[in-house]
mmCIF file of the N, C-alpha and C atoms, coordinates in Angstrom:
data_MODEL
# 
_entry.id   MODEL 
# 
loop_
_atom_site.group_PDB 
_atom_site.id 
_atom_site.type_symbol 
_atom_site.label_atom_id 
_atom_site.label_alt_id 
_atom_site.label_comp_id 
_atom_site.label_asym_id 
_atom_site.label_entity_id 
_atom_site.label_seq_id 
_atom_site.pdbx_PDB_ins_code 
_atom_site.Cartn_x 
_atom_site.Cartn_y 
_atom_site.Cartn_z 
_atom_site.occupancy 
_atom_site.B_iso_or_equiv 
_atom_site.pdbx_formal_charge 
_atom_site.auth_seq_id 
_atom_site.auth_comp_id 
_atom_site.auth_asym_id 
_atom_site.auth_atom_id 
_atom_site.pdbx_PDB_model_num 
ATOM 1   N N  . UNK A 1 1  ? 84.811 51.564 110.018 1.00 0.00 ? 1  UNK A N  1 
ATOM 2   C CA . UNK A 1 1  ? 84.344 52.925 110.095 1.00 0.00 ? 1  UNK A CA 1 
ATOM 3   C C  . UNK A 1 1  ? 82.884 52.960 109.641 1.00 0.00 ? 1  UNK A C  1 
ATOM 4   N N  . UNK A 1 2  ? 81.821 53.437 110.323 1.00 0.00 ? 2  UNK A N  1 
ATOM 5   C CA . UNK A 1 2  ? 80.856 54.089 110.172 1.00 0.00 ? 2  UNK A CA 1 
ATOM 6   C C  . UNK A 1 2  ? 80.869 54.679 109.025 1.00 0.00 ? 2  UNK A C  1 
ATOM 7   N N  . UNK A 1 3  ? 79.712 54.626 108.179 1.00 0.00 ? 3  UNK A N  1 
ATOM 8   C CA . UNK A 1 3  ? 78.870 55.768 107.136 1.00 0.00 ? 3  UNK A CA 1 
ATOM 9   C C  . UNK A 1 3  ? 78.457 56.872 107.341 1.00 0.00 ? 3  UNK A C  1 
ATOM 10  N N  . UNK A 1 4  ? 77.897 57.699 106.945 1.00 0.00 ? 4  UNK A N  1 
ATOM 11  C CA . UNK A 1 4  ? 76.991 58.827 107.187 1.00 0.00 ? 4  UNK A CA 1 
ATOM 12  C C  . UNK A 1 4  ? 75.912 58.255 107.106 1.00 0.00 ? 4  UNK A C  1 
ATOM 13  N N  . UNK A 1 5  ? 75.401 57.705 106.430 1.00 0.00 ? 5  UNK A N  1 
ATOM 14  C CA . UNK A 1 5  ? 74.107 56.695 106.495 1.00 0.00 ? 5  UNK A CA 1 
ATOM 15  C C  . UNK A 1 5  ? 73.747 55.704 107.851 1.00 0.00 ? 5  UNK A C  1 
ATOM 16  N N  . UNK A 1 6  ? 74.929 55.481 108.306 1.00 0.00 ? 6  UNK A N  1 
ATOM 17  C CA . UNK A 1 6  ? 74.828 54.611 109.643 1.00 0.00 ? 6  UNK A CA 1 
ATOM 18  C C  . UNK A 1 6  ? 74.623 54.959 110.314 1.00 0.00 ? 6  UNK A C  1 
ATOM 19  N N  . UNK A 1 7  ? 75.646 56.503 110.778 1.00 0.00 ? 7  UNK A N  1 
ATOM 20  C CA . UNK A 1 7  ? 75.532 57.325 111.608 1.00 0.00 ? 7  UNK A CA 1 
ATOM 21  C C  . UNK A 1 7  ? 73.705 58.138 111.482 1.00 0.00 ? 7  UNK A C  1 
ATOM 22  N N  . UNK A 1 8  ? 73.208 58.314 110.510 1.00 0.00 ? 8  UNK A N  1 
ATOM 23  C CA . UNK A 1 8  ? 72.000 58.978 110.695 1.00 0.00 ? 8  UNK A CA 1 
ATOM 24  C C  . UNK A 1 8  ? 71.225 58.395 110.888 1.00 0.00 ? 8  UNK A C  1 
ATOM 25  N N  . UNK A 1 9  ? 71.422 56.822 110.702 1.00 0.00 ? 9  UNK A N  1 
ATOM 26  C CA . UNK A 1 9  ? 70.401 55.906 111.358 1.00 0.00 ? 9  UNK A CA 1 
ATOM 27  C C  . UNK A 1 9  ? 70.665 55.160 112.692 1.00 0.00 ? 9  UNK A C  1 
ATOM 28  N N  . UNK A 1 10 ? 71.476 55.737 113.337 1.00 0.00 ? 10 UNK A N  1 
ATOM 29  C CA . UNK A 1 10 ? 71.647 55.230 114.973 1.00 0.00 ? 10 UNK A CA 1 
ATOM 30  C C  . UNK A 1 10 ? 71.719 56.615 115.744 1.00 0.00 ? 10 UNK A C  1 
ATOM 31  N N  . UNK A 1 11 ? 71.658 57.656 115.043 1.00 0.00 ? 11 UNK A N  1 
ATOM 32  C CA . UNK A 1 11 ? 71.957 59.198 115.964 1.00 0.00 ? 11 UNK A CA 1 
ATOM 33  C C  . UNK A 1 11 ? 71.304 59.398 117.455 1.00 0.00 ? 11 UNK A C  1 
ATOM 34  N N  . UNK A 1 12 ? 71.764 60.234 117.996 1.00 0.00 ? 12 UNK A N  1 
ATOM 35  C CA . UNK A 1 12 ? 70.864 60.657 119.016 1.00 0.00 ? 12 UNK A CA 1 
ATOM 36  C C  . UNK A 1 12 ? 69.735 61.294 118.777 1.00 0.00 ? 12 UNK A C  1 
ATOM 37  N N  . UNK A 1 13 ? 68.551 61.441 119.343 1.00 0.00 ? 13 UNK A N  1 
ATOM 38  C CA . UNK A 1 13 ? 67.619 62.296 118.401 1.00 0.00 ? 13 UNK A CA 1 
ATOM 39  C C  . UNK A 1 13 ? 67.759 64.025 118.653 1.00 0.00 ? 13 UNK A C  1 
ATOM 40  N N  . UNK A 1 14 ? 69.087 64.147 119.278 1.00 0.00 ? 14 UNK A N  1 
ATOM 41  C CA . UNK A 1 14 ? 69.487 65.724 119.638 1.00 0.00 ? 14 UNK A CA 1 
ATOM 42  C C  . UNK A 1 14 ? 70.002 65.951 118.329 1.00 0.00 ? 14 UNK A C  1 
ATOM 43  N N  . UNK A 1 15 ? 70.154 64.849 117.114 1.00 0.00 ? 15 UNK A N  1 
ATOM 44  C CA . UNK A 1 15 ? 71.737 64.874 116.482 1.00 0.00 ? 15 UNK A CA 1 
ATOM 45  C C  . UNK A 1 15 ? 70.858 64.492 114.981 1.00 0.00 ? 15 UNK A C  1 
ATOM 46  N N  . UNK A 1 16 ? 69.572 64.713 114.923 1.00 0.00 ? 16 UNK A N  1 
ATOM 47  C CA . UNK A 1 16 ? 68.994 64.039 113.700 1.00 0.00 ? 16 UNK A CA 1 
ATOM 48  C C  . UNK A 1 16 ? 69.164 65.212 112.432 1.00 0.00 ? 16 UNK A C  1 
ATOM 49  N N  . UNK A 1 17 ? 69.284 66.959 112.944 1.00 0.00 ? 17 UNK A N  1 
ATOM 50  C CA . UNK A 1 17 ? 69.151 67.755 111.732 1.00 0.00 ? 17 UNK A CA 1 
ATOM 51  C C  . UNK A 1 17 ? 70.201 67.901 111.266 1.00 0.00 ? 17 UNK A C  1 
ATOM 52  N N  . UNK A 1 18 ? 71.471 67.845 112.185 1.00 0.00 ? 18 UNK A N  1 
ATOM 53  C CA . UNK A 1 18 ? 72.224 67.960 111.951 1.00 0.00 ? 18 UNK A CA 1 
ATOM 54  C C  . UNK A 1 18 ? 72.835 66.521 110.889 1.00 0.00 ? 18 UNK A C  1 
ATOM 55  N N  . UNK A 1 19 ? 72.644 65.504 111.657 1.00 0.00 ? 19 UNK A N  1 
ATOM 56  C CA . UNK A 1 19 ? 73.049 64.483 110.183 1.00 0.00 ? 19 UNK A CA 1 
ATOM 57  C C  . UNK A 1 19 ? 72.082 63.986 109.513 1.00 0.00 ? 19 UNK A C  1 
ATOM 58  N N  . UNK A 1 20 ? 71.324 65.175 108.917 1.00 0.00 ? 20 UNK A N  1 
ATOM 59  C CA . UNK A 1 20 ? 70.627 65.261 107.855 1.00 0.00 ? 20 UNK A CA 1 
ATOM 60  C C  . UNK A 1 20 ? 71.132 66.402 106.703 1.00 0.00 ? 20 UNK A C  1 
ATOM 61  N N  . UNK A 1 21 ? 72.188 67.361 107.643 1.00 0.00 ? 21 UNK A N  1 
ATOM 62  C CA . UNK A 1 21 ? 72.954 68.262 106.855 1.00 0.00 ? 21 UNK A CA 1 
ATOM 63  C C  . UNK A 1 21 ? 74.269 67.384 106.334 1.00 0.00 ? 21 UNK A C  1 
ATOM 64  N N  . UNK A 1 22 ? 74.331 66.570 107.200 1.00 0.00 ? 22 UNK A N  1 
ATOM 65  C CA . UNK A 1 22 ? 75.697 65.457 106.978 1.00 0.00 ? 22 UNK A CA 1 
ATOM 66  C C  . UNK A 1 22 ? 75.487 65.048 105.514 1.00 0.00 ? 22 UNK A C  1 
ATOM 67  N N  . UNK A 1 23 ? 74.167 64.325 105.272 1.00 0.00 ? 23 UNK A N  1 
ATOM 68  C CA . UNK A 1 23 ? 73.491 63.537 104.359 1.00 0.00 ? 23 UNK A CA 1 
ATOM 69  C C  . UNK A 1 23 ? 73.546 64.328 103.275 1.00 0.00 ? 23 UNK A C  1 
ATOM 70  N N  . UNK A 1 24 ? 73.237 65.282 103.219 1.00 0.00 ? 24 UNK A N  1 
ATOM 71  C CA . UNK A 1 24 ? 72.974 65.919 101.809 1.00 0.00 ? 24 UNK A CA 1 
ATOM 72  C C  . UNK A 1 24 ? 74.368 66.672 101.903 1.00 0.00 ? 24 UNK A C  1 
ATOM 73  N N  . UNK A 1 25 ? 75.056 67.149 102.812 1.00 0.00 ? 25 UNK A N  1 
ATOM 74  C CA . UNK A 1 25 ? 76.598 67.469 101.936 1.00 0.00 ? 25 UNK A CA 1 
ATOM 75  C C  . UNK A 1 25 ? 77.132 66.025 101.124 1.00 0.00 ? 25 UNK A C  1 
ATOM 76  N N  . UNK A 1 26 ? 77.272 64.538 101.964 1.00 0.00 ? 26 UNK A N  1 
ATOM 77  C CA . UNK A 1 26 ? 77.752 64.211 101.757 1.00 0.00 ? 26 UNK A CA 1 
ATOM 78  C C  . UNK A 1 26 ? 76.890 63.657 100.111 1.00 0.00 ? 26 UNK A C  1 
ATOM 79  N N  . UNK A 1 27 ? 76.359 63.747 99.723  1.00 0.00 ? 27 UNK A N  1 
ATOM 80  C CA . UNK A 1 27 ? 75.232 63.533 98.689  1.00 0.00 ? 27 UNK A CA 1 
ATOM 81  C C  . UNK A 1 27 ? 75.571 64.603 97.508  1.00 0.00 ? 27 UNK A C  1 
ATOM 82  N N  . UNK A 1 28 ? 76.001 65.836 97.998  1.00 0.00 ? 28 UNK A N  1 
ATOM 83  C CA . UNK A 1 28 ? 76.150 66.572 97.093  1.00 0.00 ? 28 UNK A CA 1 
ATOM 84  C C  . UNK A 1 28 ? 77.927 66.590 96.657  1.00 0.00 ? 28 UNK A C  1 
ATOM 85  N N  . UNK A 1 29 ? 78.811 65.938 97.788  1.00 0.00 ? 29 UNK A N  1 
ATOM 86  C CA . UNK A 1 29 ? 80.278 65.744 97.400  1.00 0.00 ? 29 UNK A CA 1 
ATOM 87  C C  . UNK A 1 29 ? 81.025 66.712 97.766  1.00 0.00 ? 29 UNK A C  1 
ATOM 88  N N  . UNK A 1 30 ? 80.261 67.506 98.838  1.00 0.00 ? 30 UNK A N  1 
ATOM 89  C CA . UNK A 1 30 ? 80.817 68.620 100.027 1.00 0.00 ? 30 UNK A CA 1 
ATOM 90  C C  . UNK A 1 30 ? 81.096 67.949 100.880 1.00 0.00 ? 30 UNK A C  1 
ATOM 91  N N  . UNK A 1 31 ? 82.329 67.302 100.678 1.00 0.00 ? 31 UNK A N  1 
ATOM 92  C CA . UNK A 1 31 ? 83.277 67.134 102.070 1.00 0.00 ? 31 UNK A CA 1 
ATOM 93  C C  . UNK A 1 31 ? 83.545 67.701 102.996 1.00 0.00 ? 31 UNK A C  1 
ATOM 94  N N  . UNK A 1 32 ? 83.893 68.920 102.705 1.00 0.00 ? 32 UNK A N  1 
ATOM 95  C CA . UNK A 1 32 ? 84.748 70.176 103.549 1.00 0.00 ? 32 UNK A CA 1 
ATOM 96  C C  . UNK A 1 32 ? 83.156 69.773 104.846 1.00 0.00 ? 32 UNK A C  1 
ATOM 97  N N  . UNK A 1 33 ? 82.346 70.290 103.959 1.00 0.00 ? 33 UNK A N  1 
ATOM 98  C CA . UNK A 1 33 ? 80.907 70.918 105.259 1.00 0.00 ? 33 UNK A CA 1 
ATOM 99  C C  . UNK A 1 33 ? 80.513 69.082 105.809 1.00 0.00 ? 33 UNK A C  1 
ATOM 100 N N  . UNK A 1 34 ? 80.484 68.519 105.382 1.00 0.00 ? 34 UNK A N  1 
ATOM 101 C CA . UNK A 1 34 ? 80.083 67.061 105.840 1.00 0.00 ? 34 UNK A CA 1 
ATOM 102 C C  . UNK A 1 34 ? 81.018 66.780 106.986 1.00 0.00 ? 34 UNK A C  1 
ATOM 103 N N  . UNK A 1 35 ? 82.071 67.109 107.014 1.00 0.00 ? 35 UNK A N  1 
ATOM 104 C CA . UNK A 1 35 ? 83.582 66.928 108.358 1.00 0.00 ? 35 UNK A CA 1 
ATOM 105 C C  . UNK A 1 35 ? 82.877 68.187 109.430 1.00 0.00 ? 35 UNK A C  1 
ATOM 106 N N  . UNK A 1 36 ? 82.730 69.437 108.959 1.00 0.00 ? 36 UNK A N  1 
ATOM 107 C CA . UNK A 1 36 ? 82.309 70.026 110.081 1.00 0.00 ? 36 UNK A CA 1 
ATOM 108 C C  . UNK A 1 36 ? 81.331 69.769 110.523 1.00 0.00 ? 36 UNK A C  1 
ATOM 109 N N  . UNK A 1 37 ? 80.139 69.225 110.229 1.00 0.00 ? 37 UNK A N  1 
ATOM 110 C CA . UNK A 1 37 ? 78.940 68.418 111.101 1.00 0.00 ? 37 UNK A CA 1 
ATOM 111 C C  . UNK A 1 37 ? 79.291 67.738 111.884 1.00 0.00 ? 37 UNK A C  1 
ATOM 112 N N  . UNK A 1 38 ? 79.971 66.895 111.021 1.00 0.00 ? 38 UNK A N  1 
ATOM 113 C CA . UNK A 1 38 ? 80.868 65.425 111.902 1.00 0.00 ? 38 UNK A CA 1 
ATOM 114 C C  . UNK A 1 38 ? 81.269 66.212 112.998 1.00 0.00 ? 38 UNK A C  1 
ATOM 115 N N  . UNK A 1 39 ? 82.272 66.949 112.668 1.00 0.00 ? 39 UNK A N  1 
ATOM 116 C CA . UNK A 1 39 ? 83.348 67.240 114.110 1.00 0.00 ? 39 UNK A CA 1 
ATOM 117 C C  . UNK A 1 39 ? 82.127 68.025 115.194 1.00 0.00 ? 39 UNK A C  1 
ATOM 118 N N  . UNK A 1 40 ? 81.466 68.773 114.885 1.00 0.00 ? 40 UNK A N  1 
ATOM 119 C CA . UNK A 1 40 ? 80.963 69.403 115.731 1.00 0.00 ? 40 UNK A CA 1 
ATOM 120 C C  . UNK A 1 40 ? 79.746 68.477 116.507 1.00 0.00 ? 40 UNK A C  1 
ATOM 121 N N  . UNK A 1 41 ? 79.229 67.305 115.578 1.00 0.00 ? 41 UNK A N  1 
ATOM 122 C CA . UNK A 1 41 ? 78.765 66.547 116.680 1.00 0.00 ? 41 UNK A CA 1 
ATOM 123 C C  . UNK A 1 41 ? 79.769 65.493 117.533 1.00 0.00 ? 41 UNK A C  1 
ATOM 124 N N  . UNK A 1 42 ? 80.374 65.419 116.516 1.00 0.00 ? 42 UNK A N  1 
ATOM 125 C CA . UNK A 1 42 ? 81.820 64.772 117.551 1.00 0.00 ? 42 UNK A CA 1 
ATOM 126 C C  . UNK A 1 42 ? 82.262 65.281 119.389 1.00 0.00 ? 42 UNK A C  1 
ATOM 127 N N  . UNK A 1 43 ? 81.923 66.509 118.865 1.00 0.00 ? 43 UNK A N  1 
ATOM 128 C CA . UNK A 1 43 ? 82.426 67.613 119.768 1.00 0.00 ? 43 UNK A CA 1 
ATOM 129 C C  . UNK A 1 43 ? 81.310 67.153 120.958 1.00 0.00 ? 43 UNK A C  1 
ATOM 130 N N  . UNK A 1 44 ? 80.018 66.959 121.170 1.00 0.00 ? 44 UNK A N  1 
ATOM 131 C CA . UNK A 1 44 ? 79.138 67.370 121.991 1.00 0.00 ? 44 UNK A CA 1 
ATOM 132 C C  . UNK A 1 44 ? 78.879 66.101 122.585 1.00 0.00 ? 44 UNK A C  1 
ATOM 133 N N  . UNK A 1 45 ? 79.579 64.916 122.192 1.00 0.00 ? 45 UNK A N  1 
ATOM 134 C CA . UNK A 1 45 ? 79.610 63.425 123.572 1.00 0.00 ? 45 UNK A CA 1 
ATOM 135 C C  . UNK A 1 45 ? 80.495 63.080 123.599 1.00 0.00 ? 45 UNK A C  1 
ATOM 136 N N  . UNK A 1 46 ? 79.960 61.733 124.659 1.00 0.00 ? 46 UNK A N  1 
ATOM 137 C CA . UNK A 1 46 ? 81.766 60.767 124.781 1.00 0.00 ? 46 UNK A CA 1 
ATOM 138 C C  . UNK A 1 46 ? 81.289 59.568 124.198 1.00 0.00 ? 46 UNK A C  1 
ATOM 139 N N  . UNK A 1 47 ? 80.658 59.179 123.564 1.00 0.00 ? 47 UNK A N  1 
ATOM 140 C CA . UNK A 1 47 ? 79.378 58.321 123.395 1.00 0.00 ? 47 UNK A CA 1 
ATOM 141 C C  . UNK A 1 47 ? 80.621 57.027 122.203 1.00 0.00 ? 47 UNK A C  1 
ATOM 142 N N  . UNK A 1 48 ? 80.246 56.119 121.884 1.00 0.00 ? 48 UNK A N  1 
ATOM 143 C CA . UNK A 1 48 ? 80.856 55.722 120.560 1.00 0.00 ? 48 UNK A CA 1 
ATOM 144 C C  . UNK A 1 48 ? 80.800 56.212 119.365 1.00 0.00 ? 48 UNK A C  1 
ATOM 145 N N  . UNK A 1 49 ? 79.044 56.623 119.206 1.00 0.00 ? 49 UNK A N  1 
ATOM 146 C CA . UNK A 1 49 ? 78.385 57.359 118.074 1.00 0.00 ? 49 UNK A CA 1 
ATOM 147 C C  . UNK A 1 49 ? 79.052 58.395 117.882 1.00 0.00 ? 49 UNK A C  1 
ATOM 148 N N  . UNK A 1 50 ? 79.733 59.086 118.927 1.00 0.00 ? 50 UNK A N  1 
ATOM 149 C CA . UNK A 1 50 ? 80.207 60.536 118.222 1.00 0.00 ? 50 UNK A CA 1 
ATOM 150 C C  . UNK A 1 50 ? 81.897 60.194 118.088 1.00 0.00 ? 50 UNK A C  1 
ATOM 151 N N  . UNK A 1 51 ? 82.547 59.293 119.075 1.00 0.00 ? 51 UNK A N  1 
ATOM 152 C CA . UNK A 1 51 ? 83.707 58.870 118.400 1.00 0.00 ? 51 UNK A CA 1 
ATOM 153 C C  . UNK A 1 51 ? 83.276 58.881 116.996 1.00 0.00 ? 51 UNK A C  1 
ATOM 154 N N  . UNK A 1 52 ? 82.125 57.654 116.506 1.00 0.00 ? 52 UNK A N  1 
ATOM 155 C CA . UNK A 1 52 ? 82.488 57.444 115.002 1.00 0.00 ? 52 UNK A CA 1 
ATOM 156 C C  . UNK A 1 52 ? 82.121 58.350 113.966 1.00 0.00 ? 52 UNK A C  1 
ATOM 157 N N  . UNK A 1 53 ? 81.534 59.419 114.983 1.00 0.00 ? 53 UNK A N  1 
ATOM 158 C CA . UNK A 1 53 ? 81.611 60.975 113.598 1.00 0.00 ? 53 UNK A CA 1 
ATOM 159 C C  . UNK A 1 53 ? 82.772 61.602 113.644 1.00 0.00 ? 53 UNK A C  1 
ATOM 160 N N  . UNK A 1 54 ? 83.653 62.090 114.673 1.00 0.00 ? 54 UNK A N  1 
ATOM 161 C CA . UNK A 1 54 ? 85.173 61.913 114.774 1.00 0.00 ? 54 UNK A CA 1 
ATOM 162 C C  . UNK A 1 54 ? 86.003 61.335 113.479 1.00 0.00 ? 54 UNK A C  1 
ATOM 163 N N  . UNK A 1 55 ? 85.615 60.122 113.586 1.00 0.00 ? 55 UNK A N  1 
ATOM 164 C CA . UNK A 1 55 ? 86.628 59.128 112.790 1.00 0.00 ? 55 UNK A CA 1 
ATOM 165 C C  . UNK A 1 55 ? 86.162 59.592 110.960 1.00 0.00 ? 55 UNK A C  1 
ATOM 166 N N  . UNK A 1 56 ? 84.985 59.503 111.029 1.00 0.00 ? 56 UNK A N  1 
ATOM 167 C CA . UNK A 1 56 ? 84.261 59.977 109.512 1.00 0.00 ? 56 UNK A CA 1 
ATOM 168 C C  . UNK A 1 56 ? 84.792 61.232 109.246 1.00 0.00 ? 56 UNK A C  1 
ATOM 169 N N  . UNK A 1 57 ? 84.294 62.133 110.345 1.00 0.00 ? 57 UNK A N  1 
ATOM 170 C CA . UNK A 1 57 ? 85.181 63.914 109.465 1.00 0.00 ? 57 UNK A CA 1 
ATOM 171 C C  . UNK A 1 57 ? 86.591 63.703 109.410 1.00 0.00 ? 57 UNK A C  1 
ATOM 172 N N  . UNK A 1 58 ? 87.330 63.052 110.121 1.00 0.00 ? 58 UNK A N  1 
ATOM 173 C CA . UNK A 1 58 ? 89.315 62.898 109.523 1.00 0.00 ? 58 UNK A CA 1 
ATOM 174 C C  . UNK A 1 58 ? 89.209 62.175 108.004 1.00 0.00 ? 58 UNK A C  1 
ATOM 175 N N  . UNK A 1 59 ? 88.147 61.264 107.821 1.00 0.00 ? 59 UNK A N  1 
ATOM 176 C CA . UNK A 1 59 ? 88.345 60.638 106.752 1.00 0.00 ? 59 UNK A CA 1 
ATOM 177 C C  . UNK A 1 59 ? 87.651 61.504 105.925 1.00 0.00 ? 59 UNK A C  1 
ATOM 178 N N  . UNK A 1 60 ? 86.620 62.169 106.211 1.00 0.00 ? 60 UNK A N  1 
ATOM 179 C CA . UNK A 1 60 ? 86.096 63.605 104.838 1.00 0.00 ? 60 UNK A CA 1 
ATOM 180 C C  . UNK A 1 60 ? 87.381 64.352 104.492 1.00 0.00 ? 60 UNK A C  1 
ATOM 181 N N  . UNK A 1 61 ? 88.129 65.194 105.941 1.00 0.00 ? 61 UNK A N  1 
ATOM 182 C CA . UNK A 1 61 ? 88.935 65.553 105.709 1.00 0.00 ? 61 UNK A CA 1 
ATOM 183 C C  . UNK A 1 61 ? 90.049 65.307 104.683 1.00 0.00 ? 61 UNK A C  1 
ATOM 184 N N  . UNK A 1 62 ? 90.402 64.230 104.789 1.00 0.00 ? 62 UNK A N  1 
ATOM 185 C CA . UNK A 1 62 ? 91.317 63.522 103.895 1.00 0.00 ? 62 UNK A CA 1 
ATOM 186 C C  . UNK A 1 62 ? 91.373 63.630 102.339 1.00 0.00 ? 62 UNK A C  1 
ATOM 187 N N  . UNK A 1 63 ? 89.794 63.309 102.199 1.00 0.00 ? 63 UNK A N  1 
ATOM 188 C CA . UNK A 1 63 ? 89.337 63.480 100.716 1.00 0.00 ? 63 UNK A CA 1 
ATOM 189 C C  . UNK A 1 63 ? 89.391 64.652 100.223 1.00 0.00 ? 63 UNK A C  1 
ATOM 190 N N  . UNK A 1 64 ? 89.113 65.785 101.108 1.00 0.00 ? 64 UNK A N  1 
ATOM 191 C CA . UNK A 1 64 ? 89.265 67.203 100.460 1.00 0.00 ? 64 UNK A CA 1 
ATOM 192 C C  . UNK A 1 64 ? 90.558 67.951 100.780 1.00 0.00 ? 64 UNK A C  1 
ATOM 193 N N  . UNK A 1 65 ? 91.718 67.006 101.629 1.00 0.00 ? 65 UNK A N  1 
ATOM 194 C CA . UNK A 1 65 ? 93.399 67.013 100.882 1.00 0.00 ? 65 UNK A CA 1 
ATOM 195 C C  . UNK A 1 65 ? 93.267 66.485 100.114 1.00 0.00 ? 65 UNK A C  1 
ATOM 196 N N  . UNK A 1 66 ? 92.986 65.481 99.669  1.00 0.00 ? 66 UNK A N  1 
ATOM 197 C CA . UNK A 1 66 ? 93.664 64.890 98.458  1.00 0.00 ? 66 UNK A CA 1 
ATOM 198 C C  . UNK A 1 66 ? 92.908 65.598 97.145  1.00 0.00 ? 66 UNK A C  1 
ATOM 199 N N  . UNK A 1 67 ? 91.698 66.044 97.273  1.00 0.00 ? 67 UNK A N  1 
ATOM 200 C CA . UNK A 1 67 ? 91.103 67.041 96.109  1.00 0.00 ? 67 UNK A CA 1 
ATOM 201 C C  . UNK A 1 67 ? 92.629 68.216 95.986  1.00 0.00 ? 67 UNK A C  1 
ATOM 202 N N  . UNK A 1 68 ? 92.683 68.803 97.209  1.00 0.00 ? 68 UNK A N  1 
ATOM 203 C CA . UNK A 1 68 ? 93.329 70.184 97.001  1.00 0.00 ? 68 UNK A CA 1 
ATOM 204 C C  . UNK A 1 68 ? 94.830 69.844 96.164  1.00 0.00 ? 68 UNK A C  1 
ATOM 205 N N  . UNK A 1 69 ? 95.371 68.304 96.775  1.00 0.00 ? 69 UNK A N  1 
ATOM 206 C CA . UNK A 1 69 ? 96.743 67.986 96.303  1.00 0.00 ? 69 UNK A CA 1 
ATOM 207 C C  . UNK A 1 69 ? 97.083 67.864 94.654  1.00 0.00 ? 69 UNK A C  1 
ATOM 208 N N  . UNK A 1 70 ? 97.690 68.855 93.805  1.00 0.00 ? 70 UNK A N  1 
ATOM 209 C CA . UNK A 1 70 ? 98.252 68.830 92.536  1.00 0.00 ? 70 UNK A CA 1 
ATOM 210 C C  . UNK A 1 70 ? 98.709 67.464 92.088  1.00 0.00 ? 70 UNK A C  1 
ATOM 211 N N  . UNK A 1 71 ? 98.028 66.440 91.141  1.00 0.00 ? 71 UNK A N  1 
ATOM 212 C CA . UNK A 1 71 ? 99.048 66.204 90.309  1.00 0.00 ? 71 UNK A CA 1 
ATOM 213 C C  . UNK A 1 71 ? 98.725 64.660 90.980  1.00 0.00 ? 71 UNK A C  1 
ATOM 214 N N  . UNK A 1 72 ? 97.917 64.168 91.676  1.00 0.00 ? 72 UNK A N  1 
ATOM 215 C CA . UNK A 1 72 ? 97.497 62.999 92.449  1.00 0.00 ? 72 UNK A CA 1 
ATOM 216 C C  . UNK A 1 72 ? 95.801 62.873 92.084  1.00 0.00 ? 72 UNK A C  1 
ATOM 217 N N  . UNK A 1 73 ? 95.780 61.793 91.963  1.00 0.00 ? 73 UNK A N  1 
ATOM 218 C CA . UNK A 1 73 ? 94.201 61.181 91.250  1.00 0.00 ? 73 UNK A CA 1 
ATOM 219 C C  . UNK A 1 73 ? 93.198 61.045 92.241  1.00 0.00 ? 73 UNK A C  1 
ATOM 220 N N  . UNK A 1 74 ? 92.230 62.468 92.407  1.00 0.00 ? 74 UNK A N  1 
ATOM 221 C CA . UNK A 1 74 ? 91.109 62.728 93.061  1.00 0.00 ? 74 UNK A CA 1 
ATOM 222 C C  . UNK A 1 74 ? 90.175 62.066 93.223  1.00 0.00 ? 74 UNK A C  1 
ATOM 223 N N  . UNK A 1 75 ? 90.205 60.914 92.490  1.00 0.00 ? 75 UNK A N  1 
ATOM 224 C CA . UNK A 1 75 ? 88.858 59.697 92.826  1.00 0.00 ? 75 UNK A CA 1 
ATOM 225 C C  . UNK A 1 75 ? 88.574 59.044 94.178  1.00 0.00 ? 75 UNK A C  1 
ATOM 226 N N  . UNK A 1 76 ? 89.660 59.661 95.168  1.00 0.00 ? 76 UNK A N  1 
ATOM 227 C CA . UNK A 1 76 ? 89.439 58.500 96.437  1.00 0.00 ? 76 UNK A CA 1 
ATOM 228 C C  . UNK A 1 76 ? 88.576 58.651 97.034  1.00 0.00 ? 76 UNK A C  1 
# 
């Protein structure tokens, strides 16, 4: 799997502000908003690059279930 760092250094250059918003959610430990960048550039090719923002926001996603989940150790 791709980084956010990887991804902003191979982007399309349609796709640079946007994962630069990627960068600093994911910098600041805003998951939630770092997955919707992802998905929504996900959304706009068929490309590999946006498969692997796809694959990155399920895995943001994930992290901010397992934040929300009671009683399970939030470090992942």
């Amino acid at each position: 799997m791709s980084t956010a760092y990887e991804l902003l250094m191979s982007c399309p250059d349609d796709q640079i502000t946007r994962m630069k918003l990627v960068w600093k959610a994911v910098a600041a430990g805003e998951w939630k908003e770092a997955a919707h960048h992802l998905r929504n550039a996900a959304s706009e090719g068929e490309s590999s690059w946006h498969g692997h923002c796809g694959e990155l926001a399920g895995h943001y996603d994930r992290k901010v279930a397992m934040q929300r989940a009671p009683g399970l150790d939030n470090q992942a």
